[in-house]
Each structure stands twice: as structure tokens, then as C-alpha cells.
C-alpha positions as CSV (number, residue, x, y, z in Angstrom):
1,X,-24.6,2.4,9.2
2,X,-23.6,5.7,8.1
3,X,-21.0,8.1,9.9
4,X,-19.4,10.7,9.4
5,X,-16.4,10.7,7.1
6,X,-13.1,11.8,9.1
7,X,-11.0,14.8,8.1
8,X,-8.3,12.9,8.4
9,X,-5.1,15.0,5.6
10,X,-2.5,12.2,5.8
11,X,0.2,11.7,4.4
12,X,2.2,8.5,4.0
13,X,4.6,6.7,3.1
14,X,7.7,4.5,4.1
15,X,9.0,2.4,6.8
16,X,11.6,0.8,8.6
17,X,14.4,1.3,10.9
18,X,17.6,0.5,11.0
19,X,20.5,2.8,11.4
20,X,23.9,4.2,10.3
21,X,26.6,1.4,10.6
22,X,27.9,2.4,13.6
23,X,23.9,2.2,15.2
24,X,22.9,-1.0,17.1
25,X,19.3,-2.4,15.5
26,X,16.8,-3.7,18.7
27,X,17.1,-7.1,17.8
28,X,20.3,-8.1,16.1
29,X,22.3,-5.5,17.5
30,X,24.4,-5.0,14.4
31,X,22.0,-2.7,11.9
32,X,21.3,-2.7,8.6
33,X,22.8,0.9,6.4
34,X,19.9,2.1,4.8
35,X,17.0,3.9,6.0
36,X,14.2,1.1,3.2
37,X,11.0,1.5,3.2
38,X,8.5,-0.7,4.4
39,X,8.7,-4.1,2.9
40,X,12.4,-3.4,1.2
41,X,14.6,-3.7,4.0
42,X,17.4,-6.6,4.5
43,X,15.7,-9.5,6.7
44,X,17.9,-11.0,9.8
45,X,16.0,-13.1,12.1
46,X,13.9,-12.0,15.0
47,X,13.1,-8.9,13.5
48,X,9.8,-7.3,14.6
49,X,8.1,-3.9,13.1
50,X,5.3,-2.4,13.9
51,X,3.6,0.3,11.8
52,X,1.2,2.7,11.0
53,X,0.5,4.4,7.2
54,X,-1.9,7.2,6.9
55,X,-3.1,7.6,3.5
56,X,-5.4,10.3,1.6
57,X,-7.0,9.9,-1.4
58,X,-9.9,10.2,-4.1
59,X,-10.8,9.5,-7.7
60,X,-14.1,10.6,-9.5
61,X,-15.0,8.6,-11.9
62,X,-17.8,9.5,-15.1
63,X,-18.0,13.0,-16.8
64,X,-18.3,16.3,-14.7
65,X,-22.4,17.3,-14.3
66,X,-23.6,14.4,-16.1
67,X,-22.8,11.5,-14.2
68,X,-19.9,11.6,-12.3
69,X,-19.4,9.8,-8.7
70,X,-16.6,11.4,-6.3
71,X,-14.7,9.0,-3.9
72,X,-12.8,10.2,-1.2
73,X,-10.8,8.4,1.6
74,X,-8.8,8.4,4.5
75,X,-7.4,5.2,5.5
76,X,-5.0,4.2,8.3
77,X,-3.0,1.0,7.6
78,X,-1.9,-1.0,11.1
79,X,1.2,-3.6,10.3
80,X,3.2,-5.9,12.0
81,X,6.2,-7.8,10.2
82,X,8.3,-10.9,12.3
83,X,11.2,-12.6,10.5
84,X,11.1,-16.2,12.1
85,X,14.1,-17.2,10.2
86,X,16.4,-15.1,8.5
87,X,14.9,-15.7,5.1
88,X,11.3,-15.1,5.7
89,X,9.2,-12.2,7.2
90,X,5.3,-12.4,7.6
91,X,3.5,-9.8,8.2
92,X,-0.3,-8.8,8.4
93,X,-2.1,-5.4,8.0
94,X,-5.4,-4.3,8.9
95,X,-6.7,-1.0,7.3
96,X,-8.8,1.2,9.2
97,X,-11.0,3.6,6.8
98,X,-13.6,6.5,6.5
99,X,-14.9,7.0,2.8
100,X,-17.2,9.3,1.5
101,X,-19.2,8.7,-1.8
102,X,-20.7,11.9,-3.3
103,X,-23.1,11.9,-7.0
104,X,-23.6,14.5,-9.5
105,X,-27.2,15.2,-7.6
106,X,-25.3,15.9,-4.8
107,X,-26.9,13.1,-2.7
108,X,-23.9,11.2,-0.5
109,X,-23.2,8.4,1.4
110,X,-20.1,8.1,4.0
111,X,-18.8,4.5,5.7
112,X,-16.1,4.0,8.3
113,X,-15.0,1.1,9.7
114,X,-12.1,-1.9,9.5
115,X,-11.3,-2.8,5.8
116,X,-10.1,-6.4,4.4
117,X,-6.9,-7.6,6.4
118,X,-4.2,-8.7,4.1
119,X,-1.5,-11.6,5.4
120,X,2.0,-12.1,3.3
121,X,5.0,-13.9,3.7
122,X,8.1,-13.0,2.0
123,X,11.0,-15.1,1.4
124,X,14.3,-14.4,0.2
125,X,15.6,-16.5,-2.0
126,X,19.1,-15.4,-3.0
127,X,22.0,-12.8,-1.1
128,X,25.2,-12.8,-2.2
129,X,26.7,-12.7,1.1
130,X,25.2,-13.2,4.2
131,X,25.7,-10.1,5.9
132,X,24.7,-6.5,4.9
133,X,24.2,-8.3,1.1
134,X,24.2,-6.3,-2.3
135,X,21.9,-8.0,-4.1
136,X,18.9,-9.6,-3.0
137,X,15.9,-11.4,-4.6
138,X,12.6,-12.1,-3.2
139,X,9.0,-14.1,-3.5
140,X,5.9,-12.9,-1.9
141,X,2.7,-14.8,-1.3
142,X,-0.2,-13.5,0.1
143,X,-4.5,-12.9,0.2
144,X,-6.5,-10.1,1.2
145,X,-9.1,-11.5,3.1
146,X,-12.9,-10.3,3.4
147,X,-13.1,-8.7,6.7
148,X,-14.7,-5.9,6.2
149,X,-18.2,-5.6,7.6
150,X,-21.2,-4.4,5.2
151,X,-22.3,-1.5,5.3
152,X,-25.9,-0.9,5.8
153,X,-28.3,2.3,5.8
154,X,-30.6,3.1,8.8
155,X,-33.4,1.4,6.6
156,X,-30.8,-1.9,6.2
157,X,-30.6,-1.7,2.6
158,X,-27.0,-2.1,1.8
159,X,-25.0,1.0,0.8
160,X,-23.4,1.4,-3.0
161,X,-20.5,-0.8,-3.6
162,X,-17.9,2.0,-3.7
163,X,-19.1,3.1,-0.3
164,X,-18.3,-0.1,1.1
165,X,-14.9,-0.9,2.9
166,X,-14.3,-4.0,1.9
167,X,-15.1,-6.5,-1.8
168,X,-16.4,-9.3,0.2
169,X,-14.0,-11.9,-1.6
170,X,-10.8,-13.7,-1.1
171,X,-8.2,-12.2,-3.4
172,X,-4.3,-14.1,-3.8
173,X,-1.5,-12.5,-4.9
174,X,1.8,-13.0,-5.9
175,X,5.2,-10.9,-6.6
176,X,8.9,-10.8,-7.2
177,X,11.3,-8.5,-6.5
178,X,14.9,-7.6,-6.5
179,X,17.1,-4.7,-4.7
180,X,20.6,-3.7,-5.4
181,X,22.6,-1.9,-2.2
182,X,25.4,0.2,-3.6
183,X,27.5,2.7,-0.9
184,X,24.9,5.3,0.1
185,X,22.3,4.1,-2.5
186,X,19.8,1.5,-3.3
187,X,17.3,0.4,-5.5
188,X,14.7,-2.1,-6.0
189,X,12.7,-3.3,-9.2
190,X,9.1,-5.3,-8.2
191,X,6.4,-6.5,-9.5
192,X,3.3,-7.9,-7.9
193,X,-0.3,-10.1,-9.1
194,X,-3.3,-9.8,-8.3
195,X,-6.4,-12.5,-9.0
196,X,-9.7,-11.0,-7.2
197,X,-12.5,-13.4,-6.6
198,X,-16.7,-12.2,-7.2
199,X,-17.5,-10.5,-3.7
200,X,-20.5,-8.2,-2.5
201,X,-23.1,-7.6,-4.8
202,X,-21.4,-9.8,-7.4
203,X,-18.7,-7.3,-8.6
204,X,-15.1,-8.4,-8.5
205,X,-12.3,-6.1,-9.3
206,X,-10.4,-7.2,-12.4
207,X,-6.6,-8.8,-12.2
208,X,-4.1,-6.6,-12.1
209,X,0.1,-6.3,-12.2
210,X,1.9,-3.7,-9.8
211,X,4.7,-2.2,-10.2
212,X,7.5,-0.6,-8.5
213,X,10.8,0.6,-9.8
214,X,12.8,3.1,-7.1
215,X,16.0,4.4,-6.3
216,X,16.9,5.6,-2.8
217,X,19.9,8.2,-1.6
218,X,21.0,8.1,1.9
219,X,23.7,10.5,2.4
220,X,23.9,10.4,6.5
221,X,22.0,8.2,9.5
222,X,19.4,10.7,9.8
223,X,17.7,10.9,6.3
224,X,17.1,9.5,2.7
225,X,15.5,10.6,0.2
226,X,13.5,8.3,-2.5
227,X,12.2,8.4,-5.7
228,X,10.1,5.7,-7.6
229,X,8.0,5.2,-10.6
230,X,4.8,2.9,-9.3
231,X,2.1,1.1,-12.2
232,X,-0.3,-0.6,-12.2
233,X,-2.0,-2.8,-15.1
234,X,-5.3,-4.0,-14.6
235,X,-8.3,-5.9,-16.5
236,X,-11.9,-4.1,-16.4
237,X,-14.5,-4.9,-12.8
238,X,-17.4,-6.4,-13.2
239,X,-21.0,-7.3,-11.4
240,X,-22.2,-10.2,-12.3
241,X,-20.2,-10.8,-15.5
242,X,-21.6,-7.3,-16.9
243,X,-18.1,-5.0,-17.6
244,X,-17.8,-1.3,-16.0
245,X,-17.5,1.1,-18.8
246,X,-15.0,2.9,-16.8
247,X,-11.9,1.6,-15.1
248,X,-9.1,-1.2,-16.5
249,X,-5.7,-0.4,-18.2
250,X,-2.9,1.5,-17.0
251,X,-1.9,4.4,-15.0
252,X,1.7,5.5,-13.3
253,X,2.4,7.2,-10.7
254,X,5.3,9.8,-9.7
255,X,6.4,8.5,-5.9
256,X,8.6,11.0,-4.1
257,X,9.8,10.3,-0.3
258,X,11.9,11.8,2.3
259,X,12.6,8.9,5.4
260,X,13.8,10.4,8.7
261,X,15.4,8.6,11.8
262,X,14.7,10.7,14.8
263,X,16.4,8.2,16.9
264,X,17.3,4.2,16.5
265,X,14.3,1.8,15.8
266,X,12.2,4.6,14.5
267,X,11.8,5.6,10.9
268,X,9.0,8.3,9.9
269,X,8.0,8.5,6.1
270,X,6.2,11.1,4.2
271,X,5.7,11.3,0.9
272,X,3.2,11.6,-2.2
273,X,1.9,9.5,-5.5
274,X,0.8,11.5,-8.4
275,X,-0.5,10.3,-11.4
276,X,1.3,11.4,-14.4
277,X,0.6,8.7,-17.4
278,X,-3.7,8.0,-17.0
279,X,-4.8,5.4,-19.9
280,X,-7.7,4.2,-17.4
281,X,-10.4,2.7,-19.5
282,X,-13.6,5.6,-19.6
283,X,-13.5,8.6,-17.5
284,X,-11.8,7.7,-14.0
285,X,-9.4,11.0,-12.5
286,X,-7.8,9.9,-9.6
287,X,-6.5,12.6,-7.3
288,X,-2.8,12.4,-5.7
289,X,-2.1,10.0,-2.5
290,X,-0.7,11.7,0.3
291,X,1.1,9.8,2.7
292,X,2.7,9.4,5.8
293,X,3.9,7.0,7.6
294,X,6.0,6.0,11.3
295,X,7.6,2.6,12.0
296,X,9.2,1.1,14.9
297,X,11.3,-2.1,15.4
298,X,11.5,-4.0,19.0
């Protein structure tokens, strides 16, 4: 089941609408100040979002002309987000993806197809007020779920692990997080577990921590601009309870965004991740994620 990899460039980044205080929001008709990104906006009830993230990005992992694997991939992220009570918001997102796998002899292999869907629900456990709050703190649960079909050459044999979509297991998470709204700025601290389960092939992707720490300037309705430090800590994969030489321990990434607000309900991000701080067990050199991103609230 090979195709061919899509030229997607992408971009991606941030989501959410809500307007200026003087802007009337879809559902609550009241509006919350700040133009947050996907995920970090104030809850009311009845919200509904829908939206899309395009994402480009690659890593190549092993030494240059000796044995070095090149990953590429372009991946759309479909999301919708309903607050049932003005505490909680669920939301589900199912990635669409073309990857491309290229070795050191040159020979490739290229998938597309629908990735592992991944269901959360987030509830907000403490605002100091109950309107347009100041501080909020936040739980998420959630599990990526093994959706993804496997892919298969024309003969049937299965194709290499990192050509495949999707790990084939059922993988919990688990995070915390806590934003500050102050005037035109905010800023949100977060951190987020991972516990993969053995998948495809027997390999499953060692637990990891994420991290986000941002701050975000909105100095009119229109626009804000963000800027955020994202990590992530992780344990080495294995396959079959044999360790990858290369992969596990800790990178951070650089996470510059500009939001924009063409009109109300509408939010489009764009923005980019670069890796700055690389202690990645081995020889794994990930490229910068471009991103971009478009979000709408009924």
C-alpha cells in the first residue's frame, strides 16, 4: 500500500476564537479577551470548535552515509472540542498523514493514510471568579487509540515500522496545567504523561513528560503574538524488550506564533518549533515543525 508522499509545506499552529471584549462569541454571546491557542482558552458551556492543524516535519536518525534513515511528514490534524458543562471540554482528533521513509542506499518507502485518533477530556478544576477568570488550573485525561491501518507493500509484507502511520497500541495520558490572564497578556505553564503500550511489530515508544511553558501578547482584537519554550523527556523505544540505540532523553524546542482574527469565531495560527537544546540518546536530528493552523467556533 504504497502512495505517493504529498507535498504538502504546512505550517501550523494555534487555535481558537474568541474576540475583543466588545465582540459577541457564537455561543455565549459575551467572548472571552484573548485570542489562546488551541487547548488554552477559558471554557463556558456549549462551546463547540472545530479545527484543522497542518504540520511539516522530519528527523533523520543514525550517522550521515553509514546508516542513517530520513523521515519526513506531512500531517493534517482534524479536531472538534464541546464543553458540555462549563468545566469540562472533550474533544477528539483524527490525524490525517503522508510519510516518506528514505535509507542511506537510497531505497524508500512512502505511506498515507488516517493515523491513531486521540480522545481527551479536560476539566477545570479551579477559577478564581467565574467570569473572564485570572487564574485557572486544569486536569487532562486521555488515550490515543490504534486506528491506523497497516501498511502493507504490493507483495503484503508489512512496511518498516517508521513508515507506518500508526503504533498499533493503546497509549493513556495524563497532564496538568495552569494559565495566568493578566490585561493584554497571558501565560500558561503544562505539563503532560505519556505510558505507551507494545504495538506493531512489538515496538512501543518509551514514556515520556511534555512540556509547555508560554507567554502570549495581545495588544488589539485582531492579533497576538506567542512565544513558548516546549520539552519533552522521554525513556528509550523498544521491539520486543531489545532498546533502540538511538532516541530517549531530552530535547526543547523554540515555539514562536502569530494568531490572527479575520473576523469573530475564526482564529488562524502559524507558527514554527525549532529545536534548540538536542540531548536525544544516539544520533537522532530532528528538522523544525512548521505549522499552521485555522479554527472556528459555532
Amino acid at each position: 500500500m504504497k502512495a505517493s508522499l504529498l507535498p504538502i509545506l504546512l505550517c501550523g499552529a494555534l487555535v481558537l476564537l474568541p474576540g475583543s471584549r466588545a465582540w459577541a462569541c457564537a455561543t455565549c454571546a459575551c467572548g472571552d479577551p484573548t485570542l489562546m491557542s488551541m487547548g488554552t482558552e477559558q471554557p463556558f458551556a456549549g462551546r463547540l470548535r472545530l479545527s484543522t492543524t497542518l504540520r511539516a516535519w522530519g528527523q533523520t536518525v543514525g550517522h550521515e552515509r553509514v546508516d542513517a534513515l530520513r523521515l519526513r511528514e506531512a500531517r493534517m490534524d482534524v479536531a472538534v472540542a464541546y464543553a458540555p458543562l462549563p468545566w469540562l471540554f472533550l474533544s477528539a482528533t483524527l490525524p490525517l498523514q503522508a510519510r516518506e521513509v528514505r535509507e542511506v542506499s537510497l531505497a524508500r518507502e512512502r505511506g498515507w493514510g488516517v493515523g491513531d485518533v486521540e480522545v481527551t477530556a479536560k476539566a477545570f478544576l479551579f477559577k478564581d471568579r467565574e467570569f473572564s477568570a485570572d487564574h485557572l488550573f486544569s486536569v487532562l485525561v486521555g488515550v490515543k487509540l490504534p486506528t491506523a491501518p497497516k501498511l502493507r507493500a504490493e507483495d503484503g509484507a508489512l512496511l518498516e515500522l517508521d513508515t507506518q502511520l500508526g503504533s498499533g497500541s493503546v497509549d493513556p495520558l495524563a497532564g496538568l496545567a495552569y494559565q495566568h490572564f493578566r490585561g493584554d497578556w497571558s501565560f500558561l505553564l503544562s505539563a503532560t504523561g505519556f505510558l505507551p503500550t507494545r504495538g506493531i511489530q512489538g515496538y512501543r515508544a518509551g514514556a515520556s513528560v511534555r512540556t509547555t511553558a508560554a507567554a502570549q501578547f495581545q495588544p488589539s482584537a485582531k492579533w497576538a503574538v506567542r512565544m513558548g519554550i516546549d520539552g519533552r523527556v522521554e525513556s528509550a523505544a523498544d521491539i520486543d524488550g531489545d532498546e533502540e540505540a538511538n532516541g530517549g532523553g531530552f530535547i526543547a524546542y523554540a515555539s514562536p506564533d502569530l494568531l490572527f482574527s479575520p473576523t469573530t469565531d475564526v482564529v488562524v495560527g502559524a507558527g514554527v518549533r525549532v529545536p534548540f537544546f538536542n540531548r536525544l540518546r544516539g544520533r537522532v536530528a530532528p528538522t523544525p515543525i512548521a505549522m499552521m493552523s485555522v479554527a472556528y467556533d459555532l
